[in-house]
C-alpha positions in Angstrom: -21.2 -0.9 -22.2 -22.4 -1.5 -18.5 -21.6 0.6 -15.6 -21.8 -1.5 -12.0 -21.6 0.2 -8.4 -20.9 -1.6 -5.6 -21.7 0.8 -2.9 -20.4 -0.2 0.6 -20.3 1.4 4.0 -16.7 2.8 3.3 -15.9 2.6 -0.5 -18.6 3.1 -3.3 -16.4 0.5 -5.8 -17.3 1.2 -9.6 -16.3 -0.7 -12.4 -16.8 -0.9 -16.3 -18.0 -4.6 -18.2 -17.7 -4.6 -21.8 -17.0 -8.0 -23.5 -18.0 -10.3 -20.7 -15.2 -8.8 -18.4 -14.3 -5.8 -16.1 -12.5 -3.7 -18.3 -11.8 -0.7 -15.9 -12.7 0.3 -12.0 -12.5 3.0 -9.7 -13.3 3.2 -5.5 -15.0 6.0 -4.2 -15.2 7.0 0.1 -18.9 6.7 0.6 -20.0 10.5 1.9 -24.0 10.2 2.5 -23.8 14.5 2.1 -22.0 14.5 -1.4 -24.3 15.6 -4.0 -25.1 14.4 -7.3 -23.7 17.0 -9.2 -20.5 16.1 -6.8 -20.4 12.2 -7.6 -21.1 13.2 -11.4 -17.6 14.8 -12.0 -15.7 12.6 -9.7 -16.8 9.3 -11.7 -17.1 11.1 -15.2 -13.5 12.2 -14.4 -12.1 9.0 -13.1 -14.2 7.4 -16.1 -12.5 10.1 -18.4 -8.9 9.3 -17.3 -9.3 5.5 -17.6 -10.4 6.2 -21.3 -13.5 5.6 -21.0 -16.1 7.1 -23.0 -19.1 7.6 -20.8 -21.5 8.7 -23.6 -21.4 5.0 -24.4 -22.7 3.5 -21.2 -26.0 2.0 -22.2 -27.3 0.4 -18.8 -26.1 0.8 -15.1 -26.6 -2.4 -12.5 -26.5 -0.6 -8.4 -26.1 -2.6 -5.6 -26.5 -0.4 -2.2 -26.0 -1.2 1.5 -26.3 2.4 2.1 -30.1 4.2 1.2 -28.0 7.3 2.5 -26.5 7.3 -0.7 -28.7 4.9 -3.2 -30.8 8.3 -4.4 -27.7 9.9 -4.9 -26.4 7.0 -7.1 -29.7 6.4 -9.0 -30.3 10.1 -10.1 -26.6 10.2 -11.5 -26.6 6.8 -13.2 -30.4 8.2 -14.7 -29.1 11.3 -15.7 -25.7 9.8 -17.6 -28.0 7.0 -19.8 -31.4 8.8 -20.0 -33.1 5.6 -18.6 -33.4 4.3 -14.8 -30.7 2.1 -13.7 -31.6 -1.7 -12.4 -31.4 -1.6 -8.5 -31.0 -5.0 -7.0 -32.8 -5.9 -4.2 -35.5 -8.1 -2.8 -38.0 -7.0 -5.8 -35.6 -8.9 -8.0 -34.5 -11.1 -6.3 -36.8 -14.1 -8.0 -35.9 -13.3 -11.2 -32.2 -14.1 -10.1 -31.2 -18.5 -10.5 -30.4 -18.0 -6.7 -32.8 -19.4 -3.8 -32.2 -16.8 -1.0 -33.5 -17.9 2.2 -34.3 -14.3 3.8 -34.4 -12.2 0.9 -35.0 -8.9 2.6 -32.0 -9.9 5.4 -29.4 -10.8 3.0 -27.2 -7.7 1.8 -27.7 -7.2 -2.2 -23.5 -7.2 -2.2 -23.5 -10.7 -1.1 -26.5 -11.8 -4.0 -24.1 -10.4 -6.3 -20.9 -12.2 -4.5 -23.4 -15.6 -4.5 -24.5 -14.7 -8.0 -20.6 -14.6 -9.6 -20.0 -17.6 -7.6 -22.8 -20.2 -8.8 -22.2 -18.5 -13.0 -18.0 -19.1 -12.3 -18.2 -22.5 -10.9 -20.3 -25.8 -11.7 -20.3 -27.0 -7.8 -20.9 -25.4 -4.5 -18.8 -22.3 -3.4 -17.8 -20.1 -0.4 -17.2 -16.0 -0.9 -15.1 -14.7 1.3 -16.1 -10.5 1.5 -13.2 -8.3 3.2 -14.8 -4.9 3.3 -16.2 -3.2 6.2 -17.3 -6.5 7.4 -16.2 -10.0 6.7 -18.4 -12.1 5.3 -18.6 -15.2 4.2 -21.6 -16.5 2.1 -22.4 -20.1 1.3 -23.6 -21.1 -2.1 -24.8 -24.5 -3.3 -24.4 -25.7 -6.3 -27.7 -25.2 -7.3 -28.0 -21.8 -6.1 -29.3 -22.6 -2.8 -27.7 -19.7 -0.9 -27.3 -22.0 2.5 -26.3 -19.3 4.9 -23.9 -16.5 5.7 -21.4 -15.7 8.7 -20.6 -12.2 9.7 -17.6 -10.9 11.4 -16.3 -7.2 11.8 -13.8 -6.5 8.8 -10.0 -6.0 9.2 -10.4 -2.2 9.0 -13.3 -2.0 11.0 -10.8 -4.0 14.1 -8.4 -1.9 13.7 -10.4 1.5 14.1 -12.1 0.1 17.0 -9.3 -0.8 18.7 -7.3 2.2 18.2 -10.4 4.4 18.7 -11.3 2.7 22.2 -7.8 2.7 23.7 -5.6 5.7 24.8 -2.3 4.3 24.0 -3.0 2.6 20.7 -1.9 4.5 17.7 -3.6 3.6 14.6 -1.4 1.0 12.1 -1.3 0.2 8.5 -2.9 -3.0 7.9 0.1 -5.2 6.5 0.9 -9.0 7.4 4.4 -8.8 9.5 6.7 -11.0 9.2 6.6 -13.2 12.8 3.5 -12.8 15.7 6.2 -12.0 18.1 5.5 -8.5 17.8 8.9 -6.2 19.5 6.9 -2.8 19.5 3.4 -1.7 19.4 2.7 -1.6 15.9 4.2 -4.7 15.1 2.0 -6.2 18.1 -1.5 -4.7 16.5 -0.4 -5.9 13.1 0.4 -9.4 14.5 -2.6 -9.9 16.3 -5.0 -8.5 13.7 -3.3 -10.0 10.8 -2.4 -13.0 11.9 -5.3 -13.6 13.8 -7.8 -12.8 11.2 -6.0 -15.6 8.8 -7.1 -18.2 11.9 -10.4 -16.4 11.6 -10.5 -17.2 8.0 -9.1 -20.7 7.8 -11.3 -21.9 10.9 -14.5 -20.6 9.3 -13.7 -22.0 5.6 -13.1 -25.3 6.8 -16.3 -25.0 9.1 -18.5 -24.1 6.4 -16.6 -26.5 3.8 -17.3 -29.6 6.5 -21.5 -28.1 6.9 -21.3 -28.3 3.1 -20.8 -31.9 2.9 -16.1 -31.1 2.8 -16.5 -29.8 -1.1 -16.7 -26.3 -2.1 -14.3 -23.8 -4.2 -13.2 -20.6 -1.9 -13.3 -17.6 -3.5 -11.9 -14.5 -1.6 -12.4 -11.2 -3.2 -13.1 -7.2 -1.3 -10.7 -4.1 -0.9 -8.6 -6.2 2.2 -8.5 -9.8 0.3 -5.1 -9.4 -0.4 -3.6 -8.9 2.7 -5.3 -12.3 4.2 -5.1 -14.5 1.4 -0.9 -14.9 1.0 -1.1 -16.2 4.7 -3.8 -18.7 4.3 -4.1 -21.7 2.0 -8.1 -22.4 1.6 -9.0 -20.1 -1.3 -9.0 -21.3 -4.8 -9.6 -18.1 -7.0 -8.7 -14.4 -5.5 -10.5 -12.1 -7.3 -10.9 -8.8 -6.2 -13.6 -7.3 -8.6 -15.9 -10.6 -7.8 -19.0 -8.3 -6.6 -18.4 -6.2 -9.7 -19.1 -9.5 -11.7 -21.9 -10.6 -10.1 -23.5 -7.0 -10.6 -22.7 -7.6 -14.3 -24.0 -11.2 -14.4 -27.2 -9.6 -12.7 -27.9 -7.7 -15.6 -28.5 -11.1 -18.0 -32.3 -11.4 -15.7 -32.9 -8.1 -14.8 
């Protein structure tokens, strides 16, 4: 039994692969000045109530944008199998069938994202990432990883908007029903919303076109499922990609 962590700038995203899927998962807030002992009973615990025996987790995969909390991580996943977790990152990176062009630039969530993507699909793909940023990483079908755009994620628009104006409450992130917004929620929600499906669309075709106009879109992250009813360029919605790839990581590692 594998344990992957995903561990993101908002959400530490955990999940369990046994049988060559993910079997069970759990999301986490990422706190830097939780403990170990303090992340050990929240996951044994969430583990526990998912039925998951944790005395049978053999190997733990970590992939970590955040080296606040990476230690924190690593010392837990040593202490539940009595051997050290693999850590992806550049150190590893060659033994992955990827060709990363900046190795120590790229985030290791978006290896795993390109890594799921090349084992799930013969051809050339796109990953579209909704978490605290949107991504979008470019995959050949070789594993050529041909570039990556950035933009902030849905969340992250919202909080800044509402944190940088007086008179803006913050909204619940759901798609309404018409961009004619009648009151100021309904406004923020149309403009976010909405306007991040543009974002979306305009930046999948862009890539598509770059990529010679063949690719298959995959959208996956916490948010994906807010964007991808209103848009019509993703092929495969799959939240617990990253979680995947982390699995898949294991196979070279």
């Amino acid at each position: 039994m594998l344990l992957v962590f995903d561990i993101g700038n908002t959400d530490i995203v955990g999940g369990i692969h046994e049988r060559g899927r993910i079997q069970a998962t759990f999301r986490l807030r990422s706190i830097a000045k939780k403990t170990e002992d303090e992340y050990a009973a929240t996951i044994s615990s969430l583990l526990g109530e998912r039925g998951i025996d944790v005395t049978a987790i053999e190997r733990v995969v970590i992939s970590s944008v955040v080296p606040a909390l990476t230690a924190t991580i690593v010392a837990f996943a040593r202490s539940l199998c009595g051997r050290e977790p693999l850590l992806i990152g550049p150190d590893s990176y060659d033994k992955l069938p990827l060709d990363l062009p900046s190795p120590r630039e790229i985030g290791t969530d978006l290896v795993a994202n390109a890594l799921a993507a090349f084992r799930k699909t013969e051809g050339p793909a796109i990953i579209a990432d909704f978490g605290t940023a949107l991504t979008f990483t470019a995959v050949r079908g070789d594993g050529k990883v041909l570039g990556v755009a950035i933009a902030p994620g849905l969340g992250t628009a919202i909080d800044s908007l509402t944190r940088n104006t007086a008179q803006l409450p913050s909204v619940e992130l759901v798609a309404p029903p018409t961009v004619l917004g009648t009151d100021t929620v309904m406004s923020i929600r149309a403009g976010v919303v909405h306007g991040y499906a543009g974002l979306v669309s305009h930046l999948v075709a862009r890539m598509k076109s770059e990529m010679g106009g063949k690719a298959k879109v995959f959208a996956t992250g916490g948010l994906c499922e807010i964007i991808a009813p209103l848009v019509d360029c993703f092929d495969s919605v799959e939240r617990n990609l990253t979680l995947d790839g982390l699995a898949f990581a294991a196979d070279y590692l």
